[in-house]
N, C-alpha and C positions, 0 to 999 in steps of 0.2 A: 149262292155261294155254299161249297160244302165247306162244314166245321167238323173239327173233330170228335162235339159231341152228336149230329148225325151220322156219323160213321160208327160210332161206337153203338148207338140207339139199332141203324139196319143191321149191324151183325148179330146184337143181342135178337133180333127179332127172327132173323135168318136159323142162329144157334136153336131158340125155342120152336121154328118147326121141324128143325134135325131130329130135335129130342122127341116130338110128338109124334114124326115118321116112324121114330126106331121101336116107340114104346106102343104105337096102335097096332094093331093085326090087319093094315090096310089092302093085305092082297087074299083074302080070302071073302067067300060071300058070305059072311053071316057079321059082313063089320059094321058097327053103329054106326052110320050117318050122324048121329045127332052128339056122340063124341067128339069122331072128326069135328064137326061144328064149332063147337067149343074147345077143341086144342089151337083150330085157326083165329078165333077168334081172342084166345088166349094172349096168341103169339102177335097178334095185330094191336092189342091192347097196350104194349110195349111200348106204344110210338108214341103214348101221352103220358109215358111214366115220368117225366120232370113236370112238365105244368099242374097235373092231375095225378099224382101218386097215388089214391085211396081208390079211385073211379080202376083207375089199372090195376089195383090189385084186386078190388070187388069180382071185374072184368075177368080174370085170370082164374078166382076162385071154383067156379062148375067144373073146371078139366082137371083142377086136380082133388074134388073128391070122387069123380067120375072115371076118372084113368092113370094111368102112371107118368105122364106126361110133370115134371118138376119144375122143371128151367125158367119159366113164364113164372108162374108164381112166386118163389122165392128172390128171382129180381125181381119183382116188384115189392115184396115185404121189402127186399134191400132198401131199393129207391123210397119206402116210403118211411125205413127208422132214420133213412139219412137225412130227411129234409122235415121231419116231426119232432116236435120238441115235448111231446104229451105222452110219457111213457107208459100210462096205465092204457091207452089206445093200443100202442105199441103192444105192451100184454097181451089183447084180448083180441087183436089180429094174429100174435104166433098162437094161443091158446086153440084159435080157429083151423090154423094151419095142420100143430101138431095133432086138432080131434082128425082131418081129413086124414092124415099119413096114417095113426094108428087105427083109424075106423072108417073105411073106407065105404062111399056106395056101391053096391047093394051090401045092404047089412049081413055080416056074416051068421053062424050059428057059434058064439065065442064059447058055448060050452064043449063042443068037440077040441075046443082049441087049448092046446097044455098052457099050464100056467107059467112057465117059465117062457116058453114063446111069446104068451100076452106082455108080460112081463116085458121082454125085450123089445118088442116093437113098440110098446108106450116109451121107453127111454130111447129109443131111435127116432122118435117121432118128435120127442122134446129137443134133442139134439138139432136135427133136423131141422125146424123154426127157431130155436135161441139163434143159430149160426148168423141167419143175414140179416136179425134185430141187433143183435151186437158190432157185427162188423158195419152196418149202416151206424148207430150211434157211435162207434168210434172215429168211423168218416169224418159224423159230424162234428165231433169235439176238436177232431184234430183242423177241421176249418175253420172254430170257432177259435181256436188256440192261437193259428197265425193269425185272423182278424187280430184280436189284442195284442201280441205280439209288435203288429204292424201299427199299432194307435199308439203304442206302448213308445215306440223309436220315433212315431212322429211328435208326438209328448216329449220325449227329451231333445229331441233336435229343437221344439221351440222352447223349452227350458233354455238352450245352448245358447239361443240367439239372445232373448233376455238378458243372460247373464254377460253377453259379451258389447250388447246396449249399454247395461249397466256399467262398464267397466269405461267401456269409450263416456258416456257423459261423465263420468267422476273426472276423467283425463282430460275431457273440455272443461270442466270446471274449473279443474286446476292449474290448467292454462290461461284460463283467464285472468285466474288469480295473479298468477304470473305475470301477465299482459299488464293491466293493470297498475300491480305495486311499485313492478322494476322499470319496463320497459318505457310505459306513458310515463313515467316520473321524469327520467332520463328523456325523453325527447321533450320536455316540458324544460328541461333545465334548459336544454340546448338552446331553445326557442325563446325562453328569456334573455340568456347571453347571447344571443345574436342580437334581439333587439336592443340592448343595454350597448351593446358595439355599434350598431347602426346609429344611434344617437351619440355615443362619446367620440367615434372619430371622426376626423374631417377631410380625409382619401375617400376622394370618389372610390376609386375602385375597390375599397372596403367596405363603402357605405354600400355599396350594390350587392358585394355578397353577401352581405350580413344581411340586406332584407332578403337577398334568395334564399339563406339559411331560414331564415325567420317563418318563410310563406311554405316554403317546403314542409317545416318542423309543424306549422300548424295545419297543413293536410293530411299531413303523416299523423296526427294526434286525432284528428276527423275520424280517419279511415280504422286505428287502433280502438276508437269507442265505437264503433258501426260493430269489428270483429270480437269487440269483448261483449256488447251487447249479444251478438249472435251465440256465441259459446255460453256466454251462461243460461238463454234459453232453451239452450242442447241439454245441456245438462243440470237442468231444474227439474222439481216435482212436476212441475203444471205443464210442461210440453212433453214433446216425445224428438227422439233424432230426427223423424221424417215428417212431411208437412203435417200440421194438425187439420184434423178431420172435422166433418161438417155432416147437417144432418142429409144434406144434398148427397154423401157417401152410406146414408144407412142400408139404403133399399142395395146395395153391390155386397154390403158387407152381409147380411143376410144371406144374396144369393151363394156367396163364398166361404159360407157356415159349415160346410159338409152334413148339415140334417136337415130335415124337413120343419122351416117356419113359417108362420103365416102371422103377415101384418094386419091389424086389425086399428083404423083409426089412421087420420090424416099427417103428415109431419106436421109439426106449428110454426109457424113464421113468424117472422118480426122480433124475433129473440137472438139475446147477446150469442158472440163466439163462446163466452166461456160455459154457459149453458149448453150449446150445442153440443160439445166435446164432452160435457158431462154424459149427454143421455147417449150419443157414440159409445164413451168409453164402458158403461153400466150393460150396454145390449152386448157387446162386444163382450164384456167377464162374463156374462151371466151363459151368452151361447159356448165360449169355452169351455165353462163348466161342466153345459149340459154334453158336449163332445164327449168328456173326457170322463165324469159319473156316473153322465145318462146313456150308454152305447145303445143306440136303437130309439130311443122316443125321440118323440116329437116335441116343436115349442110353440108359443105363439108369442108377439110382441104389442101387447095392445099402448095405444096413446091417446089420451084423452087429455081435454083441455076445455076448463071452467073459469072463466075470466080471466083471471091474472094466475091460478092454480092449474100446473100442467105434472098431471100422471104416468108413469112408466112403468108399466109393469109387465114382465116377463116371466112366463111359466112353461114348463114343460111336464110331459107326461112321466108315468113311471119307467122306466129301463125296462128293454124287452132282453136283451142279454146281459150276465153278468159282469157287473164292475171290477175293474180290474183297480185294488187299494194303492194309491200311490202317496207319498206323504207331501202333505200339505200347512201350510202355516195360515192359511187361510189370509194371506196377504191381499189378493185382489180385491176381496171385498171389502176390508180394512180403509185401502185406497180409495174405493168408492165412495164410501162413509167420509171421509177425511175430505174425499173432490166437493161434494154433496151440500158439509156445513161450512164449508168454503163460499158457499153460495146462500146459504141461506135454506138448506134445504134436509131432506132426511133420506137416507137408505136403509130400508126392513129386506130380511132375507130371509126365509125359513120353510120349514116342510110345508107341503099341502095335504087333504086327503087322497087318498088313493095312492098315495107311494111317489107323487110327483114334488115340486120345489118351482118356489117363486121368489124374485124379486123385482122389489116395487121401489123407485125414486120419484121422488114428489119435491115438484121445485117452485116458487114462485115467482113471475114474470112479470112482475111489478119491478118501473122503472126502466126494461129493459125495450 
C-alpha cells in the first residue's frame, strides 16, 4: 500500500538526483565516476532516512564535501534534528556540514582567497546547516506540543467524568436519604393501618383489602430497602457507580494503561473482595499517575506474597519527555492510604533513584 510518507520519501529522493544531475558536469569526459557514485548513492540513502536518520546522513556526507550536490544532505540533517532529542549531536553534525560548505574537497589555497570572501562563505556555510537543525527541532517540539496537548484534553475529560461520578453518587445518596426517611416511613404506616383494619373490621370484603393493602405495603417496603441499599452503595466511599473490580480484571486494566507494564509475580487467590479492589484500585492510581507525570517511561507491577503478607508494588522509570504541571491535591493517593488502613494495611509512595517513583501497598491475609 502506498502512504503518504513514501511518496514523499520517492520525491525527496528523485529531487536529490535532479540536484546532483544539475550540479555534476555529467556530459563531459573528464567527469568523476566516483563523485557520480556518491551523489547516487547520496540520494538512495534517503530511503532509510525515518528508521536510520544518522546512517542517511553519515551516507549522504562524501557528495557533499566532494561536490556541489546539497539536497541529500541537508534532508537528511532535517530528518535527523527532527527525530534527535541530543542537541550537542545535533551541533556537531551541522559543525560537520557547515566545515564541508565552507571548505570544501580538494583543499583550496585559502591564502589567494580575500578575506572578506572567506569571511562570507564561513557565514553562508553556518547559515546553511543551522537552517534544517532548527527547522527539524521545531518540527519536533511542535509534535511534541500536540502530544501534551492531546494528554492534556484527555486528562480533563477524565477529570470531567470524576466529577460528574461524583456529583451523580452524592444524588444517590441523597436519594436514598430520601427513600428511606419519607417514603419507607409512609408505606410502613400504611402497612400497619391496613393490618390494624384487617383485624378491627368484620366486612369480608374489607378484611381482604386490607390484607391486599397490607402484603402489597410489605413488598413494596422489600423492594424500597433492596433500592436504598443499592444507592447508598453507588454513592459510598468504598464502591464506585460500575461493578467493582476484581483481581480476575488486573491483567485488562494493565493492558488498557496506554504504557508499557510488565507484571512481575502471580495474582493471589483466596483473598476477600475488599482486598482485591484494594490492590485494583492502588495499580490503577499509581498507572494514572505514571500516564500523566511519567509521559514516556515505563512501569512494572511486581506481587509478592509471604504467608498471610502480600506485597504491591509498582514502579516506574524516569520520564523520557517532559511533564506537563497540572494541579493536584494529591487525592488519589490520600484515598489509597485511607482504602489500605481500612484493612489493616499501609500505603508508601515516594521518589526512587534515577528519577523514577514507586508505590508499595502491603496488606495482610490473615483470616481472609
Amino acid at each position: 500500500m502506498i502512504t503518504r510518507d513514501r511518496v514523499v520519501d520517492a520525491l525527496l529522493v528523485g529531487l536529490a538526483g535532479f540536484d546532483a544531475w544539475l550540479t555534476a558536469d555529467v556530459f563531459t569526459d573528464g567527469t568523476d565516476l566516483l563523485v557520480i557514485a556518491f551523489t547516487v548513492i547520496a540520494a538512495l540513502g534517503l530511503v532509510v532516512r525515518r528508521s536510520l536518520p544518522w546512517v542517511s546522513f553519515l551516507v549522504t556526507l562524501p557528495t557533499w564535501f566532494v561536490s556541489q550536490s546539497m539536497v541529500a544532505t541537508l534532508v537528511a540533517l532535517y530528518t535527523a534534528a527532527r527525530l534527535t532529542r541530543d542537541r550537542r549531536v545535533l551541533a556537531l553534525a551541522g559543525l560537520v556540514v557547515a566545515c564541508g560548505y565552507a571548505f570544501p574537497w580538494p583543499p583550496q589555497e585559502f591564502s589567494e582567497t580575500p578575506g572578506k570572501a572567506l569571511l562570507l562563505s564561513v557565514v553562508y556555510a553556518v547559515m546553511t546547516a543551522a537552517a534544517p537543525v532548527f527547522l527539524g527541532q521545531l518540527v519536533r517540539a511542535r509534535h511534541l506540543l500536540s502530544l501534551r496537548l492531546k494528554e492534556i484534553d484527555e486528562a480533563r475529560e477524565h477529570e470531567r467524568e470524576l466529577i460528574a461520578q461524583t456529583v451523580l453518587a452524592k444524588e444517590r445518596a441523597q436519594l436514598a436519604r430520601e427513600m428511606h426517611d419519607v417514603v419507607s416511613h409512609q408505606v410502613s404506616l400504611i402497612a400497619v393501618r391496613a393490618g390494624a383494619l384487617q383485624v378491627s373490621t368484620a366486612d369480608a370484603d374489607a378484611k381482604d383489602a386490607a390484607s391486599t393493602i397490607r402484603r402489597l405495603s410489605a413488598d413494596t417496603l422489600d423492594e424500597l430497602r433492596h433500592m436504598v441499599t443499592l444507592l447508598r452503595a453507588s454513592g459510598s466511599l468504598d464502591t464506585e457507580l460500575s461493578p467493582q473490580p476484581t483481581l480476575a480484571q488486573l491483567e485488562q486494566l494493565i493492558r488498557s494503561s496506554g504504557i508499557h507494564v510488565r507484571l512481575d509475580g502471580e495474582l493471589p487467590t483466596g483473598i476477600g473482595a475488599h482486598s482485591q479492589r484494594a490492590i485494583y484500585r492502588t495499580v490503577q492510581e499509581a498507572l494514572t499517575n505514571v500516564r500523566k507525570h511519567a509521559p514516556g517511561a515505563t512501569a512494572t507491577v511486581h506481587i509478592e506474597r509471604e504467608d498471610t503478607d502480600l506485597t504491591v508494588t509498582i514502579t516506574n522509570t524516569r520520564p523520557t519527555r517532559p511533564a506537563v504541571q497540572l494541579p493536584s491535591a494529591h487525592h488519589g493517593l490520600i484515598g489509597l492510604r485511607e482504602r489500605a488502613e481500612l484493612l489493616g494495611g499501609t500505603v508508601e509512595a515516594g521518589p526512587i533513584p534515577g528519577g523514577g517513583f514507586r508505590v508499595r501497598l502491603a496488606l495482610s491475609t490473615a483470616g481472609q
